[in-house]
N, C-alpha and C positions, 0 to 999 in steps of 0.2 A: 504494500500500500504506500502510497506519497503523498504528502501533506502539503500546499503551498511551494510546489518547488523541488529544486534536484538538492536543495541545501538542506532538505528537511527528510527524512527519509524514517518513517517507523516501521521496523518489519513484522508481517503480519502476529507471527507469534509472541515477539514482546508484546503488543499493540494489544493482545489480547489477555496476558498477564497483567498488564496494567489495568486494564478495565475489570478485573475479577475486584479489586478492591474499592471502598470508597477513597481513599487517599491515592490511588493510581487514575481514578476518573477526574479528581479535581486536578491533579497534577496535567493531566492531557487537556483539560481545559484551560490553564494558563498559561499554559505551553503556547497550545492554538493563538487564542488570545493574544499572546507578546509576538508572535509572528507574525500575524495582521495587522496587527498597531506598530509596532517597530519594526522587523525583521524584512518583510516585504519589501519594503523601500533603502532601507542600509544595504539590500545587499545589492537594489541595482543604481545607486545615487552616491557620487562620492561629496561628502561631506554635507550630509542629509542636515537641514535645519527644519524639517519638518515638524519636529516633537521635542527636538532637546536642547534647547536655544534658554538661556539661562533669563528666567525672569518674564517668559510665554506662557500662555494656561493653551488648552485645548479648544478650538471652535470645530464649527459641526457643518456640513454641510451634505446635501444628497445634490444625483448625475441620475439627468434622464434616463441613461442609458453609457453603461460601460464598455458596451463590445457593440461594434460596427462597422463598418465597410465605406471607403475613401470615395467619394468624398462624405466625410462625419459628421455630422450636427450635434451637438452635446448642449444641455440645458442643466445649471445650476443653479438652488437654491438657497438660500442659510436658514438652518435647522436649530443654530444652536439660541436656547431663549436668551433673550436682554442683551447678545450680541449687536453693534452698531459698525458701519464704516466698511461696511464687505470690498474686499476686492479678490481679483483671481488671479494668478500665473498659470497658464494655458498648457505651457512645456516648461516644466521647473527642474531643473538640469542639476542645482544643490550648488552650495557654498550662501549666502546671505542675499535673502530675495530680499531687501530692500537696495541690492548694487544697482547703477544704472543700466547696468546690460538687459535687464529686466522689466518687461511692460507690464505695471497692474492696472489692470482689467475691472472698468468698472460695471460692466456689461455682462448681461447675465446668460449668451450661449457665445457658442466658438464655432467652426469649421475647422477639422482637420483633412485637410486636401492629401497628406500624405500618409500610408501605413506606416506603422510603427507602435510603441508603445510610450504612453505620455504619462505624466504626474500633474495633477492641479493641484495650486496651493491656493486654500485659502489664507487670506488675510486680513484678522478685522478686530474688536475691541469691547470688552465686557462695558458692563455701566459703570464701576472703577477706573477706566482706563485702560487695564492691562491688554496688553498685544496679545491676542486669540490666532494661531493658527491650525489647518488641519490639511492633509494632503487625504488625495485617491487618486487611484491609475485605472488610467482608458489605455483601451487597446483597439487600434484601428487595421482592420485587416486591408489586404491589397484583392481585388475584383482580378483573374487575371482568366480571359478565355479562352475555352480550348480552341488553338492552332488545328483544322484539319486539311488537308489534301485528296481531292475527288477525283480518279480517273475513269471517266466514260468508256467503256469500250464498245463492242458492236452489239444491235438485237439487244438497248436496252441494260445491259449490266453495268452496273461499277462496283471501284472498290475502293472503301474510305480507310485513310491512315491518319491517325492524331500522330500530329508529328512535336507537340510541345508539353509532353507528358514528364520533362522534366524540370519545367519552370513552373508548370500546376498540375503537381502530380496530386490529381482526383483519385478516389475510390475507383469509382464507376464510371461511364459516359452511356448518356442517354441519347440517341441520335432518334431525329423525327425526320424520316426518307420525305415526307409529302406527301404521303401518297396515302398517310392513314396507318402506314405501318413504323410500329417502332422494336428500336434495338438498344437490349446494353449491352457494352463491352467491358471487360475491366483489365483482367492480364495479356489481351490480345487486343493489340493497340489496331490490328487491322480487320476487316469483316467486309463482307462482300452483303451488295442487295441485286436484286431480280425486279425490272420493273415491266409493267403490264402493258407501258405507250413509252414512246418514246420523246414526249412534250417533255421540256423546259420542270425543273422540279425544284425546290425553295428547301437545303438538307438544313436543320438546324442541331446543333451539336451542345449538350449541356452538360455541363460535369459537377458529380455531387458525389459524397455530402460535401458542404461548405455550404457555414456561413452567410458569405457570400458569393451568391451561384454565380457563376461562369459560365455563360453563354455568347453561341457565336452561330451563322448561317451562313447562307452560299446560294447561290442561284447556278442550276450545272447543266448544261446542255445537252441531251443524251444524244443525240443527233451524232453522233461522232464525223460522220462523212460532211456534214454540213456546217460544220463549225472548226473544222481544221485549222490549227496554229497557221501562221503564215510569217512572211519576212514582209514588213509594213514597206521600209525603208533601206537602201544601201547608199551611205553618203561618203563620198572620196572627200576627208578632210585635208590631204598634203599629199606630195608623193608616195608616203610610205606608209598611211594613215587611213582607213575607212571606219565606220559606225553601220554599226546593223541595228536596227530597230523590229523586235517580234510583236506580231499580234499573238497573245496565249491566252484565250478567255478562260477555260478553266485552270489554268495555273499549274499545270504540268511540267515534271521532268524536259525539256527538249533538250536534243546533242546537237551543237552544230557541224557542219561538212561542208570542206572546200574541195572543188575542183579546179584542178591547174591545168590549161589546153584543153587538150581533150582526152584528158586522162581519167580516173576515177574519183570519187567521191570519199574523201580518208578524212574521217572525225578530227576537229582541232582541238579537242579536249573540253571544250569553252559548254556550260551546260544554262540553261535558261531557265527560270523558275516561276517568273510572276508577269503578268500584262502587261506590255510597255516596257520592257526587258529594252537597254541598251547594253550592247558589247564593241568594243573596239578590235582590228584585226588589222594585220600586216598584210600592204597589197604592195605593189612592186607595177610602173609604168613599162615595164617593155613584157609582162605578163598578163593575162586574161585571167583570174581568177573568178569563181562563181559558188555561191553558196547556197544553201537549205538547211530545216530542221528537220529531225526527225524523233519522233517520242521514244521515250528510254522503256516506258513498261512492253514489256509483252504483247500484252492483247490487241495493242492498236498500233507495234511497231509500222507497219507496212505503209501507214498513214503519212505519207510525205509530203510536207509543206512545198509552195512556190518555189521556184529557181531565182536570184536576182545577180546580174552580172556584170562586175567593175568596167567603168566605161570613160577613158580618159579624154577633156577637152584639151586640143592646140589649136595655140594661135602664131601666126609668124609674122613678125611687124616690116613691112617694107614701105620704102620711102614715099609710095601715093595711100597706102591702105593695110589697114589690118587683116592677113589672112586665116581664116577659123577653119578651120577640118575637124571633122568626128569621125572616129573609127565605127565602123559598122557595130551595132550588136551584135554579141554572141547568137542572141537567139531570136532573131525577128519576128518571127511569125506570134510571139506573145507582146508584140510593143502595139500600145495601141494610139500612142501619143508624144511628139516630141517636140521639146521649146527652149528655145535658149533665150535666155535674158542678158540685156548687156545692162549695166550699173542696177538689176535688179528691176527693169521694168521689161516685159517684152520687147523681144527683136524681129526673132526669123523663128517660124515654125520648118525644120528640117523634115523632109522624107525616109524614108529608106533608103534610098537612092539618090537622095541630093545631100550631099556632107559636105559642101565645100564652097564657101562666099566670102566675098571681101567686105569688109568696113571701109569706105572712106571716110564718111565723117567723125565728127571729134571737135575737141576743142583743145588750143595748145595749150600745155603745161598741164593739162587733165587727162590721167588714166581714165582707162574704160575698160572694166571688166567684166567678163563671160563666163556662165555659168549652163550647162546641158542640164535637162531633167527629160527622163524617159519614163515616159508611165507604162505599165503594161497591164497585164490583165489582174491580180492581186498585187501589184507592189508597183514602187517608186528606186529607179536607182538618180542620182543627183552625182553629177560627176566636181570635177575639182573646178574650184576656181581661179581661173587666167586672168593676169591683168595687166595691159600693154598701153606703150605711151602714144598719144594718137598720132599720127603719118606726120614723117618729117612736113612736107609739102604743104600741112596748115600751119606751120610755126613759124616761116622766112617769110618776109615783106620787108618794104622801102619803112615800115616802122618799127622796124631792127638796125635801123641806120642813125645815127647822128651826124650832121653835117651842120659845121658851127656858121654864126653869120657871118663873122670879122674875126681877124687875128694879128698880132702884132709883133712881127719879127726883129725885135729891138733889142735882143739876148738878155732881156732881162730873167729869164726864165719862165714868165707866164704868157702861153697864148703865144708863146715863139714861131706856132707851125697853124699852116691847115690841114686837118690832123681828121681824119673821117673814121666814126668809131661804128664800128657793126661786128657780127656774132660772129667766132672764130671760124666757123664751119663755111663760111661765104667767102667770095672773092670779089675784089671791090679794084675798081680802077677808075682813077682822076685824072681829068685835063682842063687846064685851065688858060683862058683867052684873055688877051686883053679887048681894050671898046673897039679895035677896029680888025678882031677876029683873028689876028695872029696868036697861034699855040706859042703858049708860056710856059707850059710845064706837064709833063704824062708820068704818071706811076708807072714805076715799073718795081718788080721784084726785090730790087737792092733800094729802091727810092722812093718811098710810099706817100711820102709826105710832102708839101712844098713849103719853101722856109722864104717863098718872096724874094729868088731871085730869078735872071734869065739870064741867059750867057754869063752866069758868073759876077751880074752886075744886079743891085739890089732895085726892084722898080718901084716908081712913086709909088706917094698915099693914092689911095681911088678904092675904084668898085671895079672887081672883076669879075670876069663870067667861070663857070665850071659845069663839065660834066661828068656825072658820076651813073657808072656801071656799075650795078649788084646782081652777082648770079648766086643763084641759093644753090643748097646739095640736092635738090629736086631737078638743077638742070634751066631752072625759068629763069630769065634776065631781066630785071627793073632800072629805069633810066630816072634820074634825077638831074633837072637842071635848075641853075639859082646864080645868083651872084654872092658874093664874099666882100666884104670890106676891109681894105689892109689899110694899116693903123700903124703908126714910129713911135 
C-alpha cells in the first residue's frame, strides 16, 4: 500500500499491525495528518514558507477543483472565519512570498494554460493582525491526442496504426470507422476494418482512460484509385537545386524515385509523410532527371503517382536581342500547357514544337528575366530562372556622348582640350573646321583630342565648326555636328 507519495511507503503487513491497536490507529492518523499539512509540500518546495514562517497562524481556504486539464480554470474561496485581506500566489515556487518576484493575486480564479503541478498560497490576516497563511496543490494534466495513420487500400479496406502511443500512452483506443462500427485496441497498436462502400468516411480515434480524453479524426478516402498521391510541383531553384512538392491527402508512407535518361526508376531514399510535403533534390543541367512516388505499404504498392521532368531554360544574349531556347520535354504527350514569363508577367506561350524566339526589347541598364512553366496533366514542372542584360543595341546613342561647348587651351590645366567623352565600347572620330570650311584638325588613333592648334600654330579666339562620328558595338553610326568656342 502507498500513502501520499513514493516518500511514504507503509507495507501492507505492518499497516495492518498497527491498526490491531488503539495507539497504532491514532499513531496512522497523525502520521497521515502531518503528511498532508507538512510533508506534501516540503518535499516538493525548497524552502517551503507555507506553514512554518515564525510569527504566521494558519488561514483556510477551498479550490473549485484540484485536478484538470490545460487549459485550467480554478476558483478560490476563504474558509477560514474573521480572516481579512485575502490574496493568492497562483504558482508559489517557496522561499518568502512576500519577494517581489511574486504576484499577489487579489482575484478570486486563475487559468492555468500549462500542465504541471502548482501550489497556491494563500495570504491574509486574523482580526489581531497576524499574517494567516495556507497553501494547496493543483494539478493540471496535458490533453495530448492520439496520433493515427490510415492506409486505404483496394475494395474498401484499411488499416489504422496509432503511431504516438509513446507520448500518450492510453490504456485502450476506441476508434469510431463511421460507418457505425466501433473498435478497441490496446497492445496492438495496429487493426484493420472492412468497409461496405467505398464513400469518403470521418475515423475518429479516442484514447482512454484519462482524465483528460484524447481525441483526434481524419476524413480518408477509400477510393484509392481516385485519390492517388501525386507530384503537385517540380521547381529548378539553381543549377544544382530543385523542390518537389507532393499532393498526399491521406498522409501516407511515399518513397521517392528518380530517373536518369532513360534509365530506371532507383528510390532516392527521401520518404514523404504528410500533405504539402516539400523535398529538395540534386539535378544537374546537362542531365534529364525525372521523378515519382510511390506508396511504401503493400497493399497499394503498384499505385504510382505522376511523372514530372526537370526542364532547363537558356537564354543567349546577343548584340540586337535576347535568344530563349527550351529543351523539348521529356514526355510530351502529358504537357498540356506552356508559358514563359519574362520579369514575371506573361510573354510567349511556346508549342511543342516552337522553342526558340528572340527578345529585342528591353530597357538599358534593366535585366529581364525568364522563367518556363509547363503544366501537364496532374503536375507543374517551373524550370530555373534566367536573367540577361537587354541587347547591346538599346544602350548606345548620341546620348552616351558629351561634346563640350568651349575650351581653353591656355595650359593652365583646365578645359586645355576639346576633349569628346563617350562609352568605352564606341569609337568616336573628330574634325574640326574653321568659318570658311578649311579642316583644322581629324582624330586619329595617336590624336584624339584637339589642343587649338593647326600646323603647329595656335588659332584665334572664335567659334569653330566640328564633326563628330559615333559608331556603337551594334555596328550603327551617329553624326553630330555643333560649333565649339575657343577661349585664351
Amino acid at each position: 500500500m502507498q500513502i501520499l507519495g513514493e516518500n511514504y511507503r507503509i507495507t501492507h503487513s505492518y499497516l495492518h499491525l498497527l491498526l490491531s491497536s488503539k495507539w497504532g490507529i491514532m499513531w496512522v492518523f497523525y502520521c497521515c495528518l502531518f503528511v498532508a499539512t507538512q510533508g506534501l509540500f516540503a518535499q516538493q518546495i525548497p524552502d517551503n514558507q507555507c506553514y512554518n514562517a515564525l510569527g504566521v497562524g494558519s488561514g483556510d481556504f477551498s479550490i473549485s477543483s484540484e485536478t484538470g486539464c490545460a487549459p485550467f480554470t480554478v476558483k478560490v474561496q476563504n474558509t477560514q472565519v474573521g480572516s481579512t485581506k485575502s490574496r493568492y500566489i497562483y504558482d508559489y515556487k517557496g522561499g518568502n512570498p512576500n519577494a517581489t518576484s511574486y504576484k499577489q493575486d487579489t482575484t478570486r480564479n486563475f487559468t492555468y494554460t500549462k500542465s504541471g503541478v502548482y501550489v497556491i498560497m494563500q495570504l491574509s490576516s486574523n482580526a489581531q493582525g497576524q499574517a494567516l497563511r495556507a497553501c494547496k496543490q493543483v494539478k493540471v494534466q496535458e490533453t495530448i491526442p492520439p496520433e493515427f495513420k490510415v492506409v486505404p487500400c483496394e475494395n474498401g479496406k484499411v488499416t489504422l496504426t496509432i503511431t504516438n502511443q509513446a507520448a500518450a500512452p492510453y490504456d485502450e483506443y476506441v476508434i469510431e470507422w463511421g460507418d457505425g462500427d466501433i473498435t478497441i485496441i490496446n497492445l496492438n497498436l495496429t487493426t484493420e476494418h472492412q468497409y461496405k462502400d467505398t464513400k469518403p468516411k470521418q475515423i475518429v480515434v479516442q484514447g482512454r482512460p484519462s482524465v483528460c480524453i484524447g481525441k483526434s479524426s481524419r476524413v480518408v478516402v477509400l477510393e484509392a484509385g481516385s485519390k492517388l498521391a501525386k507530384l503537385d510541383t517540380l521547381e529548378i531553384l539553381d543549377a544544382t537545386t530543385a523542390e518537389i512538392r507532393v499532393s498526399n491527402p491521406n498522409a501516407i508512407e511515399l518513397e521517392l524515385y528518380r530517373q536518369e535518361g532513360a534509365g530506371q526508376f532507383l528510390t532516392t531514399g527521401k520518404v514523404f509523410r504528410t500533405n504539402g510535403e516539400k523535398v529538395k533534390v540534386l539535378v544537374d543541367t546537362n542531365k534529364v532527371f525525372c521523378y515519382k512516388v510511390k506508396p511504401r505499404e503493400s497493399c497499394i504498392a503498384l499505385l504510382e503517382s505522376n511523372v514530372l521532368c526537370v526542364n532547363f531554360l537558356k537564354v543567349a544574349p546577343t548584340v540586337e536581342a535576347n535568344i530563349i531556347s527550351i529543351a523539348p520535354y521529356r514526355r510530351p504527350t502529358e504537357v498540356t500547357k506552356m508559358g514563359l514569363t519574362r520579369n514575371g508577367m506573361p510573354w510567349w506561350n511556346p508549342s511543342i514544337t516552337e522553342l526558340y524566339r528572340e527578345d529585342r526589347a528591353g530597357e538599358c541598364d534593366t535585366k529581364s528575366c525568364y522563367r518556363l512553366q509547363i503544366d501537364t496533366r496532374d503536375g507543374t514542372v517551373l524550370s530555373n530562372k534566367v536573367c540577361a542584360d537587354a541587347p547591346p543595341i538599346l544602350c548606345v546613342s548620341l546620348a552616351n556622348v558629351f561634346i563640350p561647348d568651349a575650351f581653353s587651351p591656355n595650359g593652365d590645366g583646365i578645359n586645355d582640350l576639346f576633349e569628346i567623352k563617350a562609352d568605352p565600347s564606341t569609337e568616336v572620330q573628330v574634325e574640326v573646321y574653321d568659318r570658311w570650311g578649311a579642316p583644322l584638325f581629324r582624330s586619329t588613333a595617336d590624336q584624339r583630342f584637339w589642343n587649338g592648334a593647326a600646323n603647329n600654330q595656335q588659332v584665334p579666339v572664335g567659334l569653330y565648326t566640328y564633326i563628330v562620328n559615333v559608331k556603337d558595338k551594334a555596328g550603327r553610326t551617329f553624326v553630330k555636328r555643333g560649333v565649339v568656342l575657343l577661349l585664351r
